[in-house]
Structures are given as structure tokens and as C-alpha cells.
C-alpha positions as CSV (number, residue, x, y, z in Angstrom):
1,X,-82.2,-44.0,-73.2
2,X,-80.3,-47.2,-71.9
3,X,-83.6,-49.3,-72.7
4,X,-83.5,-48.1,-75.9
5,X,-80.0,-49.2,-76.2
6,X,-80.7,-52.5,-74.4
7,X,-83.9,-53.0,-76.8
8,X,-81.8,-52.7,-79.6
9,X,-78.3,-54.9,-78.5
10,X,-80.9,-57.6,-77.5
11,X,-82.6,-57.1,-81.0
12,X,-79.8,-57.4,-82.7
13,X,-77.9,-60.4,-80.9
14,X,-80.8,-62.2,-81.1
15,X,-81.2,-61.7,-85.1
16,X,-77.4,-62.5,-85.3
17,X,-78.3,-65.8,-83.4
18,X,-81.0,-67.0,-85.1
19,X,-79.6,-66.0,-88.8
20,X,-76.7,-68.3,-88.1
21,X,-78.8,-70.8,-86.5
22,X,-80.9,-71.5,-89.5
23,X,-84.3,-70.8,-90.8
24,X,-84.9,-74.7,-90.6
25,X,-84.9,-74.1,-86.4
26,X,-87.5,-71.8,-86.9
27,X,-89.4,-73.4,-89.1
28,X,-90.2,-77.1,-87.5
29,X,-89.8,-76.2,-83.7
30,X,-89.4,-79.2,-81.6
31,X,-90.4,-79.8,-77.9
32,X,-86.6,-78.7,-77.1
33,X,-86.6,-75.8,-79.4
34,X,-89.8,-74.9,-77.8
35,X,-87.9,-75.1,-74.0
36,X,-85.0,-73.4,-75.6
37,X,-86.8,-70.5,-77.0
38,X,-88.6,-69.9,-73.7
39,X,-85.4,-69.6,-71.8
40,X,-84.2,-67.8,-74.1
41,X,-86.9,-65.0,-73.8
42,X,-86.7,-65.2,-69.8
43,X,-82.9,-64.3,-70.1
44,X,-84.0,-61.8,-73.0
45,X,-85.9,-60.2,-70.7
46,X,-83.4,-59.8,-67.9
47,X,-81.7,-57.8,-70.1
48,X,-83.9,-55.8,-71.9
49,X,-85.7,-54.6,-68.3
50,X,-82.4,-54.4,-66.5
51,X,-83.7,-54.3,-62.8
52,X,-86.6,-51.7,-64.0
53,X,-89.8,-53.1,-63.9
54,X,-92.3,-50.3,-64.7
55,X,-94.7,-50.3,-67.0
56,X,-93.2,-47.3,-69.0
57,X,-89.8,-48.9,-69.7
58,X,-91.5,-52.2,-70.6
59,X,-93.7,-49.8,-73.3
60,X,-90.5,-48.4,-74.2
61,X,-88.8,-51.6,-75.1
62,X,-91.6,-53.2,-76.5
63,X,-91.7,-49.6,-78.9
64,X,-88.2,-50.0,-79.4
65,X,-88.2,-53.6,-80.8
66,X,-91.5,-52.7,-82.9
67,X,-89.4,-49.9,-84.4
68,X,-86.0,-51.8,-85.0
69,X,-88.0,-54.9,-86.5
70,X,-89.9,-51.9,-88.8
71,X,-87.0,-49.9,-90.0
72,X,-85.3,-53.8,-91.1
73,X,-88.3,-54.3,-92.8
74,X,-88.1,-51.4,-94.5
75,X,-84.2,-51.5,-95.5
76,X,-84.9,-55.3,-96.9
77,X,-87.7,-53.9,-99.1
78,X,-85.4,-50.9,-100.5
79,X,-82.0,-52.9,-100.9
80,X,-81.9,-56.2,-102.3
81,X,-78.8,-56.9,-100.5
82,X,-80.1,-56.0,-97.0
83,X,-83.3,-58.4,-97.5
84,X,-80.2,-61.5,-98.6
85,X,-78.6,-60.8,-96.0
86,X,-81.2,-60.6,-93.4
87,X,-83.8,-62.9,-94.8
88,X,-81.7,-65.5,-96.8
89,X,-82.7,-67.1,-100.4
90,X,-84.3,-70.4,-101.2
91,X,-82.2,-73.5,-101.5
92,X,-82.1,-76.3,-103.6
93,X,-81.3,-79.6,-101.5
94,X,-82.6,-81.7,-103.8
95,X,-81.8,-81.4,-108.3
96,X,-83.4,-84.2,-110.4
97,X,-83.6,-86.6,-107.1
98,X,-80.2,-86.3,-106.6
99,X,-79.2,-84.7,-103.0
100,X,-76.9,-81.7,-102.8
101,X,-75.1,-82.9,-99.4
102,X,-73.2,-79.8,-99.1
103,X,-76.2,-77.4,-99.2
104,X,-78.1,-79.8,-96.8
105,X,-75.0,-80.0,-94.5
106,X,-74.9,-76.1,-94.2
107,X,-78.5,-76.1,-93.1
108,X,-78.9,-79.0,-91.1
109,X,-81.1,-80.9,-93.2
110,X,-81.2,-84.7,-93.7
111,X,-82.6,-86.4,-96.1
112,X,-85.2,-88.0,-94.0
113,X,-86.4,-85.0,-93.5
114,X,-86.9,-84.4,-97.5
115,X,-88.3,-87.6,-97.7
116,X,-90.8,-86.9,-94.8
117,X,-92.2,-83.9,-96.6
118,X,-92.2,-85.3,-99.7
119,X,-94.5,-87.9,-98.2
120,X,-96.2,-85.4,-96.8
121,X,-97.2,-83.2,-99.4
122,X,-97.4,-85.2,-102.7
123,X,-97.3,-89.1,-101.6
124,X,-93.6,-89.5,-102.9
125,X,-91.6,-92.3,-101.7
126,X,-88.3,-91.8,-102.5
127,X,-85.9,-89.3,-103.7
128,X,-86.1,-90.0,-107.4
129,X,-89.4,-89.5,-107.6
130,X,-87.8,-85.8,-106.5
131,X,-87.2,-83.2,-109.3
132,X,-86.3,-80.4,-106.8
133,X,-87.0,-79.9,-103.0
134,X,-86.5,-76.3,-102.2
135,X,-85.5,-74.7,-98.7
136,X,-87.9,-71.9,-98.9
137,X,-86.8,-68.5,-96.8
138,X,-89.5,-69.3,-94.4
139,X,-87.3,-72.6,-93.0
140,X,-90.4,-75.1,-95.0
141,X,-89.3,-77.5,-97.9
142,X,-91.2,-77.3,-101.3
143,X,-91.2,-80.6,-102.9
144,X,-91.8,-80.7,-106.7
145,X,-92.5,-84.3,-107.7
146,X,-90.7,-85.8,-111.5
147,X,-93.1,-85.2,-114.4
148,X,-94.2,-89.2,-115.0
149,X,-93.3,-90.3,-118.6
């Protein structure tokens, strides 16, 4: 029973800690993200096994992480409020080419890196040729370019 309850604390700390984090450290993982997420797991792990190394209470976490990431699934399907919460909503950094520095502040976005996708993705080369970039619930940026008179 205490790997269950270990499997589950660990589960949801580490959901906590990446919701806060942002989707956009998720999404566009760096060499040092990459480092951190690997330590990370090793310390994760020294938690979730807790000195027991058998193969049972390894199935037994890796069951009880399955189940917990299942059931919240599940509940952000069946209440709209739940998947908000969990999952977040897409938003707009960029309106008409103008920046929104407050929304890009609270996600850690800079315009370079708006600029970078927009090159990216439709061969834009500033911000005004912007009509909205879009942080998209999976941490990406959808660019959609100004109609051309």
C-alpha cells in the first residue's frame, strides 16, 4: 500500500510542478531541460521505490502512475473545469501584431521566440506581419500571418 501512496504523492507533485512551470518547458526542451528532467526522474525514482527494488513494487508503481494519469484523463473529459485546470487553454501573445507583454510575461515567452516561429512556419519577418500567435495547450506557438491587402 505505501507504493501506491508514494506512486501517487510523486504523481501529483510532479503534475503540480510542471503545471506551474509552464507548458512552454515542455514543449521546446533544451539541452538543460533535458539534464534537468533526467535528474529529476533519478530523484523521482528514489522516492517512488523507497529502498524496495523488486520487480513487483516497480509493476505496482508503474500500475499506479498508469492508473492516476487514466482516472485524470477521464475527470478532464467529463468536467470542463478539471481539463482547465489540469490542461490549461490557448493563449493569445500576439493580437493584430501587437504583443500582449503581460500574457507573454506569465508564460515565459519572448518575443524572439514568436518571431522565430513565425519564421519558421510561414516566412514572416516581423511582428506585424502577425495577426495572432497563439500558445496552444501543447506549449507550441501557432502563428496566423495578416491577410495581404
Amino acid at each position: 500500500m505505501g507504493s501506491v501512496v508514494r506512486g501517487l504523492a510523486v504523481y501529483g507533485f510532479l503534475l503540480l510542478l510542471f503545471r506551474v512551470t509552464g507548458k512552454r518547458s515542455l514543449a521546446e526542451i533544451t539541452t538543460f531541460d533535458a539534464v534537468l528532467l533526467l535528474i529529476i526522474s533519478e530523484a523521482a525514482q528514489q522516492a517512488l521505490i523507497d529502498g524496495d527494488n523488486s520487480m513487483t513494487n516497480s509493476f505496482l508503481v508503474i500500475a499506479t502512475l498508469l492508473a492516476a494519469d487514466v482516472v485524470l484523463s477521464v475527470l478532464s473529459l467529463r468536467y470542463r473545469r478539471m481539463g482547465r485546470l489540469i490542461n490549461d487553454v490557448p493563449l493569445v501573445l500576439v493580437e493584430h501584431g501587437r504583443p500582449l507583454q503581460d500574457r507573454m510575461r506569465k508564460v515565459r515567452v519572448e518575443e524572439s521566440d514568436v518571431l522565430e516561429r513565425a519564421r519558421e512556419l510561414q516566412g514572416l519577418r516581423s511582428l506585424e506581419e502577425v495577426d495572432y500567435a497563439i500558445l496552444e495547450r501543447s506549449g507550441t506557438i501557432t502563428i496566423i500571418p495578416r491577410a495581404q491587402p
